[in-house]
N, C-alpha and C positions, 0 to 999 in steps of 0.2 A: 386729351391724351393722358392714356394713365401716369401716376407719377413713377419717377427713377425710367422711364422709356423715353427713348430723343430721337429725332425726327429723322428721316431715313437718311438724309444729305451726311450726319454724321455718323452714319453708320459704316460700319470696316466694309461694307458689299458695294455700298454708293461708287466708292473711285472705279468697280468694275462695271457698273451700270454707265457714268463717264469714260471711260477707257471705250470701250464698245460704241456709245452714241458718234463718238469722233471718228473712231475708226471706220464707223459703217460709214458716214456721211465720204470721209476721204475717200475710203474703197469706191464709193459709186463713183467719187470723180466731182463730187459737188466741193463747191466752194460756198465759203461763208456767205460771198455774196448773193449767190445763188439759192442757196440755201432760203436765206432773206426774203428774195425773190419770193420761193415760191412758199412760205409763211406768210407772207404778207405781211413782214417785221423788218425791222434795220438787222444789220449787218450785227451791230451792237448788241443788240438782242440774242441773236446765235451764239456770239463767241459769251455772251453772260451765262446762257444753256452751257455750253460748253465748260464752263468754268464753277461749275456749279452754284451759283451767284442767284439762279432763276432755277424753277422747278418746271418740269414737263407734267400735264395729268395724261392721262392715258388717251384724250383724244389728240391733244398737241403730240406726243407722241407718234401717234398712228398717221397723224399728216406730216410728220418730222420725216417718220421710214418710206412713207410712198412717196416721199421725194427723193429717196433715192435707190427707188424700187427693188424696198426689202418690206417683207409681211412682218405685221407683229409678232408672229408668231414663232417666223424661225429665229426673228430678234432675241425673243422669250428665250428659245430653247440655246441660241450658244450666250446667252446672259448666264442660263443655267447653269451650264457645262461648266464656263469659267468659274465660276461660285463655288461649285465640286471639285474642281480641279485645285482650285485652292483650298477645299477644307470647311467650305462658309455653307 
């Protein structure tokens, strides 16, 4: 990583990227445990995602949203929106 750049967790966009993963998961109606379930991870695990503690890459991700039957894409696009809406 180049220097004076830090990792996107500390970055001012991160809590919207956080704000939205939890949001979508409640919206569907999943729960952490469930959530768990269908990662094939502890409960633990989720609420460390959630807490920004652990990083998703783009395929955890994409199995994060199809559990709770959101595309990455319209993910993508209101992750967007909020970001502009804020100014970021």
């Amino acid at each position: 990583m180049p220097k004076g750049e830090s990792k996107s967790v500390h970055s001012e966009q991160f809590p919207f990227f956080q704000e939205l993963l939890v949001a979508t998961r409640k919206g569907a109606g999943v729960t952490q445990v469930a959530m768990a379930r269908a990662l094939e991870k502890s409960q633990q695990y989720v609420s460390h995602v959630e807490n920004g503690d652990v990083r998703l890459d783009y395929l955890q991700l994409r199995k994060w949203l199809a559990a709770c039957d959101v595309s990455i894409v319209d993910f993508a696009v209101e992750l967007e929106r909020r970001l502009q809406k804020a100014g970021l």
